[in-house]
N, C-alpha and C positions, 0 to 999 in steps of 0.2 A: 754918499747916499746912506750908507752903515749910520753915521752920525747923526744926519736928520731924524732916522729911526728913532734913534733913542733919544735925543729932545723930544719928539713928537711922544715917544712911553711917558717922559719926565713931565712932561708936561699933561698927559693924560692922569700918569698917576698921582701928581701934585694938585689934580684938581678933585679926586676921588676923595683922597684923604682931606682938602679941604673942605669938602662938604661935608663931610661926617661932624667934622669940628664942627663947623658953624650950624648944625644939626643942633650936636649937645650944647654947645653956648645959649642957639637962640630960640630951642626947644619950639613949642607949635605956639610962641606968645604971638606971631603975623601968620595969615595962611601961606606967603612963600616960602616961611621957613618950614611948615607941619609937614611937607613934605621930606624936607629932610632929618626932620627929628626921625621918622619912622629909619632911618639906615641904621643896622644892626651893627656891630662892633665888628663882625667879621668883612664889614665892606671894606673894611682896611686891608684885608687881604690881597687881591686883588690891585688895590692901589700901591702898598709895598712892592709887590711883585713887579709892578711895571716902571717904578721908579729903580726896583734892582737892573732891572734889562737895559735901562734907557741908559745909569750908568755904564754898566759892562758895555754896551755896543759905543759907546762915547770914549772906549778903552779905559775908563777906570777900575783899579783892583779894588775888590771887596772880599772881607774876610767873610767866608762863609757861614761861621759860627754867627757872626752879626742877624744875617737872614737868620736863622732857625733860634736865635735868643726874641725875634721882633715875631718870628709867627708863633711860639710858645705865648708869647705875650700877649699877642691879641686874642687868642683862641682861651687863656687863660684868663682877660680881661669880661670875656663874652659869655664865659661859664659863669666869674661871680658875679655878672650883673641878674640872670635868670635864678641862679641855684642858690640854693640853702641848705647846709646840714641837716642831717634827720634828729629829730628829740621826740622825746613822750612826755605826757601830761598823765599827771599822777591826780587827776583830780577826775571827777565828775561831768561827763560833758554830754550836750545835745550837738548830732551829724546834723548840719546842712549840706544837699546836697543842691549844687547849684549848676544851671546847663545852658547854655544858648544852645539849643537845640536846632533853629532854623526849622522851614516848612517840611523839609525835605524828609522827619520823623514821624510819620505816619501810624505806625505800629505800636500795639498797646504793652505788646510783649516785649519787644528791644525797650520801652519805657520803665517796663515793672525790671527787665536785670538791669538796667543802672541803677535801679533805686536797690536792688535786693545785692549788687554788687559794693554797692557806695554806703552799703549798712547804715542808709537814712533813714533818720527823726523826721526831718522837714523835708521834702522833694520841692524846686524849683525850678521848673522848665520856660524857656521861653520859644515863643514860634514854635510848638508843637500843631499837627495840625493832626491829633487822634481824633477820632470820632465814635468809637464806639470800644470803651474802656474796659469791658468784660469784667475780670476778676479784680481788677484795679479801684472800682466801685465801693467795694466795701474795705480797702486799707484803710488804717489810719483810725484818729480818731471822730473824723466826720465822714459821712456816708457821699461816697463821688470825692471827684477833683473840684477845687473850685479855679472857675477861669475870670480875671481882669486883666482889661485890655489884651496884653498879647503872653501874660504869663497863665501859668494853669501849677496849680499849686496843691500838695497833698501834704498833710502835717499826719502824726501821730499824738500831735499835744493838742487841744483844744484851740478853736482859731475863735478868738474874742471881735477879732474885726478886721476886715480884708474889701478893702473898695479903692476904686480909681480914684489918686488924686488930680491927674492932670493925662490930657494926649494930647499934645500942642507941638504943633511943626516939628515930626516926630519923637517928640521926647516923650516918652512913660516914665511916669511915677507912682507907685501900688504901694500902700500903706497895710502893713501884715502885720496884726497885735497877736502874740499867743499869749496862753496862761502853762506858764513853768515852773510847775510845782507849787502851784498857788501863785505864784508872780508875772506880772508883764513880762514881756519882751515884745519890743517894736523892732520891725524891722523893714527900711524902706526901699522899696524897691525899684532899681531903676536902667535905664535903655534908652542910650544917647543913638544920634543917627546917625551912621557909614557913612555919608556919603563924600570920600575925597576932597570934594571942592567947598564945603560947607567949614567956615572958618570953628577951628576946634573953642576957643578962647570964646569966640560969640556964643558957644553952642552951652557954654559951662556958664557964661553970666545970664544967659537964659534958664540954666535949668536950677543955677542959683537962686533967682527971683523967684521962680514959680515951687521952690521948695521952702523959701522963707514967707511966701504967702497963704500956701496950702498948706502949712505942717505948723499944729498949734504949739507940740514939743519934740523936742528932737529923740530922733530914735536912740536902739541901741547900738544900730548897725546900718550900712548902708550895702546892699550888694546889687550886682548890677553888671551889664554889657558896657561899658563905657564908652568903646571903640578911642582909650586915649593909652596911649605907650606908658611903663610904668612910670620914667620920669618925665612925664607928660607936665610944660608949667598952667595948664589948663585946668588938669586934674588938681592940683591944690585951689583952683580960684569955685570949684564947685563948693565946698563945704570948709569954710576956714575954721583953722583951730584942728583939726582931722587929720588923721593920717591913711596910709595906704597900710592893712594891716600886714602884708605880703612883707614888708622891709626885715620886720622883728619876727612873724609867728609863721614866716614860707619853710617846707620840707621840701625838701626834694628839686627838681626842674620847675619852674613858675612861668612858663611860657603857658598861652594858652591858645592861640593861631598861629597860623593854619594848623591842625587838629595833627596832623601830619608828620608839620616841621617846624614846631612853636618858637617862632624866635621871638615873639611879641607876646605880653601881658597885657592883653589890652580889656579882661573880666577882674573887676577889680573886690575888696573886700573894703571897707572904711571907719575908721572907729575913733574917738577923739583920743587926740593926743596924750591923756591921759588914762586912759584904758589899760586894761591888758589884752592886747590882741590875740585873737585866734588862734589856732593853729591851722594853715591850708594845705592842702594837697591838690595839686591837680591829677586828672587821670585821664587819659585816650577811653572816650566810649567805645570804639568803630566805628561812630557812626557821628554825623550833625555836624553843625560847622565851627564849633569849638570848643576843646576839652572842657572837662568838667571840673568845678570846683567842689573839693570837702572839707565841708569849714566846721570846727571842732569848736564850741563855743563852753568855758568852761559857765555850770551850775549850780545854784546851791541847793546842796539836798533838801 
């Protein structure tokens, strides 16, 4: 009986950890695998574990160091995939601050301390559902927030142009021109859609079309909700030649869900492969359904 136990762990936890693999291999390129990309590196944990018991109850000896060499290792695997060293930037830069807010942010005042905690140039909210903005009214360098589609957006730089380019089988796209320091900056903005069952790779060659149809030059940046994991192989098929800028210019923890317990980067930064990337930081508002992004965008004076 003791024996069946443990075939039956061995075989629990050889399937645990098989799917994680076949996760990172086959990333969200079919929707059966999207679900397995989302398993974070600590699902190995659990799977180790029950592959140690299944041996030991099958009477095999294990050197105990082996176990705490493999969960050092995945626990240490599962930190550099989120984390980055902290650095400074010795240059000149304009704060984005960037938020999926969700409905559930109502208030005008929990909106103005992220903006006045996150020491934002640009505020970026998405799904806020304020309605009556008080002192917030006259920030910035335009008088009110301006809202498209589901973003609501306050700058301190001049905004040259800010209009919907697309809301199509929920995808947003908002087209954001500043003038920095006498110079453009584009930046596109964008909100892919949740929903589990909705194939990611379909969602990305769609919002690829409707950004190579609606967008006469390409930005400087793309920022956005993505809802795709950072090595998501769907997130590269949205803007080829691009990268995700979090790889090179992330500080700190880069999870950005659950607000909570971010094991997932699923609010992304994008910049081409040529570029010098950003520097980002995420931060816990208190509040909304997933951390904030600050994105440090170097300028010329």
């Amino acid at each position: 009986m003791v024996k069946r136990i443990g075939t039956l762990c061995l075989v629990i936890g050889g399937l645990i950890c098989a799917a994680w693999l076949v996760g990172v291999v086959c990333s969200d390129r079919w929707v059966w695998s999207q679900w397995l990309s989302w398993l974070p590196v600590i699902t190995l944990l659990p799977g180790i574990a029950l592959l140690t018991a299944g041996r030991v109850l099958r009477g095999t000896t294990l050197n105990p160091a082996l176990g705490g060499l493999c969960f050092v290792a995945v626990v240490g695997l599962q930190v550099l995939t989120l984390w980055r060293p902290a650095s400074t930037i010795e240059a000149d830069t304009l704060r984005i601050v960037h938020w999926t807010a969700g409905p559930g942010v109502s208030d005008a005042h929990a909106v103005q301390q992220v903006i006045e905690d996150g020491n934002a140039d640009v505020f970026i909210a998405l799904g806020t559902t304020v309605r009556d903005w008080g002192d917030l009214l006259e920030w910035g360098a335009i008088p009110g927030p301006i809202r498209r589609a589901e973003f609501t957006i306050l700058s301190r730089y001049p905004v040259l142009t800010c209009r919907s380019l697309a809301r199509v089988e929920n995808i947003q796209l908002v087209l954001l021109e500043l003038d920095v320091n006498r110079e453009p900056m584009t930046i596109l903005l964008l909100d892919l859609p949740s929903e589990l069952t909705c194939s990611r790779m379909a969602i990305a060659h769609k919002a690829r079309s409707l950004i190579e149809t609606r967008l006469d030059t390409a930005p400087d940046l793309v920022i956005g909700d993505f809802n795709m994991t950072q090595h998501s192989a769907a997130l590269k098929k949205i803007m080829p030649g691009w990268q995700a800028a979090w790889n090179e210019g992330g500080r700190g923890w880069g999870g950005t869900w659950p607000p909570q317990l971010p094991l997932w980067r699923i609010d992304h930064v994008l910049v081409p492969n040529d570029a010098t990337p950003p520097a980002i930081t995420t931060v816990w508002a208190g509040q909304g359904r997933h951390r904030t992004q600050l994105i440090d965008v170097v300028i010329d004076e």
